[in-house]
C-alpha atoms as an extended CHARMM CRD file, in Angstrom:
* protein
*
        89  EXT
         1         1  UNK       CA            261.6810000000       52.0350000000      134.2180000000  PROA      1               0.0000000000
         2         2  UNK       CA            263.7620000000       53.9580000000      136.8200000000  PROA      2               0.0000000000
         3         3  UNK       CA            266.9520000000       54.6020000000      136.1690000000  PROA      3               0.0000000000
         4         4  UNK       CA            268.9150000000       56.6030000000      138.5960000000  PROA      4               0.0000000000
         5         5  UNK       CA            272.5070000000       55.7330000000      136.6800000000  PROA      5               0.0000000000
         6         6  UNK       CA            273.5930000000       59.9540000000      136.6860000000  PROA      6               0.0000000000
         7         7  UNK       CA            273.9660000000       60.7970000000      132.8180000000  PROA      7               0.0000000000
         8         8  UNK       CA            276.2300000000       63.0660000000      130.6510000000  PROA      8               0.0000000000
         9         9  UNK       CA            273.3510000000       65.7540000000      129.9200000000  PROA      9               0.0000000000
        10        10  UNK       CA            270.5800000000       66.9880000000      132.7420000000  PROA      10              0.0000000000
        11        11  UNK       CA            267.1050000000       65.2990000000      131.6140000000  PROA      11              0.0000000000
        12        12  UNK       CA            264.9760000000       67.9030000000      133.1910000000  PROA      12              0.0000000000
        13        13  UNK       CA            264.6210000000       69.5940000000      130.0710000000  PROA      13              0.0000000000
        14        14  UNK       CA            264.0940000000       67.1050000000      128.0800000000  PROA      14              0.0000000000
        15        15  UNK       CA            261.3360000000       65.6440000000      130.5500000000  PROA      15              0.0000000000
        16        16  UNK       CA            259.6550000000       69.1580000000      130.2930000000  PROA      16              0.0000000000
        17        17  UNK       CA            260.1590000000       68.6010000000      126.2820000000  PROA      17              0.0000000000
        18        18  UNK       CA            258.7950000000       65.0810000000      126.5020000000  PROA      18              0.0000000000
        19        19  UNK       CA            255.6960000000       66.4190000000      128.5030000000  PROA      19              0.0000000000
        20        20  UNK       CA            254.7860000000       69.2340000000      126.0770000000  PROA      20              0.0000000000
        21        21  UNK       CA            255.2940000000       66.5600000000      123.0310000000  PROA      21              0.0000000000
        22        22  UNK       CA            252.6810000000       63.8830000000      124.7760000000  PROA      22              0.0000000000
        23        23  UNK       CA            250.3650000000       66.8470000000      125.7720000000  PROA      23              0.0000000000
        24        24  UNK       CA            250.4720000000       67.7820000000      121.8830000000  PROA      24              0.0000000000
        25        25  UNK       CA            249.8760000000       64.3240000000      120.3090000000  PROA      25              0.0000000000
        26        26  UNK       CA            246.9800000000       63.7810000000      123.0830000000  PROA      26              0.0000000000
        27        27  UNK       CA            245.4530000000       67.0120000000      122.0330000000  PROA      27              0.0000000000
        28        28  UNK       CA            245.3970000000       66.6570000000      118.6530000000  PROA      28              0.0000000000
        29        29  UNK       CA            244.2680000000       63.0840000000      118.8380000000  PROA      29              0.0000000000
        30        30  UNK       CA            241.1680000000       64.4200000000      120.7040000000  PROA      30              0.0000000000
        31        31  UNK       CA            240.9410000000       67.4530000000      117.9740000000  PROA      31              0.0000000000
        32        32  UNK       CA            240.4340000000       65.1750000000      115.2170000000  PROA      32              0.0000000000
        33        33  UNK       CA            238.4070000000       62.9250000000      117.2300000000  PROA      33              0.0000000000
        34        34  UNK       CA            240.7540000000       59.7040000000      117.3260000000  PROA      34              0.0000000000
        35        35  UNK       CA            240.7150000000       57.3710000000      120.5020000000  PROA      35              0.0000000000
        36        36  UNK       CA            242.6650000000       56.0070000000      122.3770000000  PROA      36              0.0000000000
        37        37  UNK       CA            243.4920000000       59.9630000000      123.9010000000  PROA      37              0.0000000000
        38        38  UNK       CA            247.4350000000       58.6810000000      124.0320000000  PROA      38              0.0000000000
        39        39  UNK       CA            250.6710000000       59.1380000000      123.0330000000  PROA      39              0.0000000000
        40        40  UNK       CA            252.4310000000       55.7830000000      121.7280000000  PROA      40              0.0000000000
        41        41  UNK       CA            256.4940000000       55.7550000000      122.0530000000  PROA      41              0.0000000000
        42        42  UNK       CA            256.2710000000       55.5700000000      118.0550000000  PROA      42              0.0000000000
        43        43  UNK       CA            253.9090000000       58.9670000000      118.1720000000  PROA      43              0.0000000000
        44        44  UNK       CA            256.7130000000       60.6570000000      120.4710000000  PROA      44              0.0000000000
        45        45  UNK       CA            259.7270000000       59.8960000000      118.7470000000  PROA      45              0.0000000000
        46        46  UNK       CA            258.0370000000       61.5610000000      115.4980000000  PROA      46              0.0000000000
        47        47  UNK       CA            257.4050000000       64.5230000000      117.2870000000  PROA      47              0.0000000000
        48        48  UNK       CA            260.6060000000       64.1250000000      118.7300000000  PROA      48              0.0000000000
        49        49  UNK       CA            262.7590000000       63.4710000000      114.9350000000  PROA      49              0.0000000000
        50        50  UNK       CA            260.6790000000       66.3700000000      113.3840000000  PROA      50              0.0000000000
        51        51  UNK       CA            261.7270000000       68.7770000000      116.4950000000  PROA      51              0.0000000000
        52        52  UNK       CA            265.1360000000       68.0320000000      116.0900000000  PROA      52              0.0000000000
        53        53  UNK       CA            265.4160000000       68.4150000000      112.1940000000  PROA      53              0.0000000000
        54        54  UNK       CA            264.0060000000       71.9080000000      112.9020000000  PROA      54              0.0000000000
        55        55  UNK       CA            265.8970000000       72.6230000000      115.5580000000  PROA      55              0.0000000000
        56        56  UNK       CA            269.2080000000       71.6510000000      113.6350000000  PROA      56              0.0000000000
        57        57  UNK       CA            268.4280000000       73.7010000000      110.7560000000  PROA      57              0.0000000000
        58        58  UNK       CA            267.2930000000       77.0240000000      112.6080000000  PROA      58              0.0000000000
        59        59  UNK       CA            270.9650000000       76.5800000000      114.4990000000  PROA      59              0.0000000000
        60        60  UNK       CA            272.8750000000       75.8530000000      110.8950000000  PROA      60              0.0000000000
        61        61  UNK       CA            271.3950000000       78.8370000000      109.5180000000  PROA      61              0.0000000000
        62        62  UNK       CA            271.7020000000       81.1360000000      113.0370000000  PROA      62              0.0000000000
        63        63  UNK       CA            275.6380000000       80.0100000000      111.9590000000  PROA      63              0.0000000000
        64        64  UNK       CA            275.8200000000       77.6260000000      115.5890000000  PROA      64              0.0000000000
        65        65  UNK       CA            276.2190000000       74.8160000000      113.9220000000  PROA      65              0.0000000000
        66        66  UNK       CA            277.7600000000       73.7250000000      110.2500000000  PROA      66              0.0000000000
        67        67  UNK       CA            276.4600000000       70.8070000000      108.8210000000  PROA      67              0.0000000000
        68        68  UNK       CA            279.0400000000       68.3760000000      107.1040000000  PROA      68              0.0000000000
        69        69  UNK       CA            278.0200000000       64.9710000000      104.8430000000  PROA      69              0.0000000000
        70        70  UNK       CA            279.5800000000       61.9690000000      105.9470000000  PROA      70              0.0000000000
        71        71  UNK       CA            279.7830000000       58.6940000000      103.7720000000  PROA      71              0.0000000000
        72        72  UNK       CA            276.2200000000       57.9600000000      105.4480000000  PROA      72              0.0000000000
        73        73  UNK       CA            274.6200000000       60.8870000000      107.2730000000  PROA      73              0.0000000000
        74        74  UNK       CA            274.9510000000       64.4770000000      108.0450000000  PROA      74              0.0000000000
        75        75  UNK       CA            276.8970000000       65.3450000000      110.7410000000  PROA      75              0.0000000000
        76        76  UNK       CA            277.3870000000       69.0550000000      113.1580000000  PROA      76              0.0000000000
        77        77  UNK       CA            280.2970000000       70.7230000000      114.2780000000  PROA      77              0.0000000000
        78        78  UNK       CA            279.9790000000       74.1620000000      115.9930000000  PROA      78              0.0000000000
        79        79  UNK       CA            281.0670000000       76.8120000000      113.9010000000  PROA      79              0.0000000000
        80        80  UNK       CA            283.9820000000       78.3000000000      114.2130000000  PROA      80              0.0000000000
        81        81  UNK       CA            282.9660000000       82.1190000000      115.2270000000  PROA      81              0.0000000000
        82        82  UNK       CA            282.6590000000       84.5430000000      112.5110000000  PROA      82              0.0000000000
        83        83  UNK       CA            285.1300000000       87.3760000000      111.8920000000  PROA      83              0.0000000000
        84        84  UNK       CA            284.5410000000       90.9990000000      112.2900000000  PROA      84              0.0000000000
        85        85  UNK       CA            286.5030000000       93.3210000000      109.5470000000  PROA      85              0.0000000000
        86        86  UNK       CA            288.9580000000       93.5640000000      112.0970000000  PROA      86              0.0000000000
        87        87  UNK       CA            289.7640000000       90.1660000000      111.6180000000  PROA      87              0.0000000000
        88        88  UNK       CA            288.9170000000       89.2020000000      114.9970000000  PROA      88              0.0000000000
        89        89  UNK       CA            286.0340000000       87.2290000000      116.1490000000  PROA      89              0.0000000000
């Protein structure tokens, strides 16, 4: 499904993201043996939800991001930069 609407973030990352995620699911599938040797939508968007857990918490504790709890979800804010003993970031 083409879409050539331009978007708020650049996609070529994410499509070299996307291609390294189906390469892993179709490689493991043949690893353990398991036909069809594809990656379903539902298969990707694991990956994908996994990723960005990990992701988020190796920025949270780097100190990028702080992690707040909403009424229903967490949420991300960037931190605000740490200060030196000088007081100044």
């Amino acid at each position: 499904m083409p879409n050539n609407e331009k978007t708020q973030t650049d996609i070529e990352p994410l499509m070299e993201y996307l291609a390294v995620a189906v390469s892993y699911i179709i490689g493991t599938r043949e690893r353990m043996n398991r036909p069809p040797l594809m990656a379903t939508v539902s298969n990707i968007r694991n990956v994908l939800t996994k990723d960005v857990g990990r992701a988020l918490y190796e920025m949270e504790k780097d100190g990028l991001l702080t992690k707040r709890r909403t009424l229903n979800e967490d949420a991300y804010e960037f931190a605000p930069p740490r200060k030196t003993n000088t007081g100044k970031p």
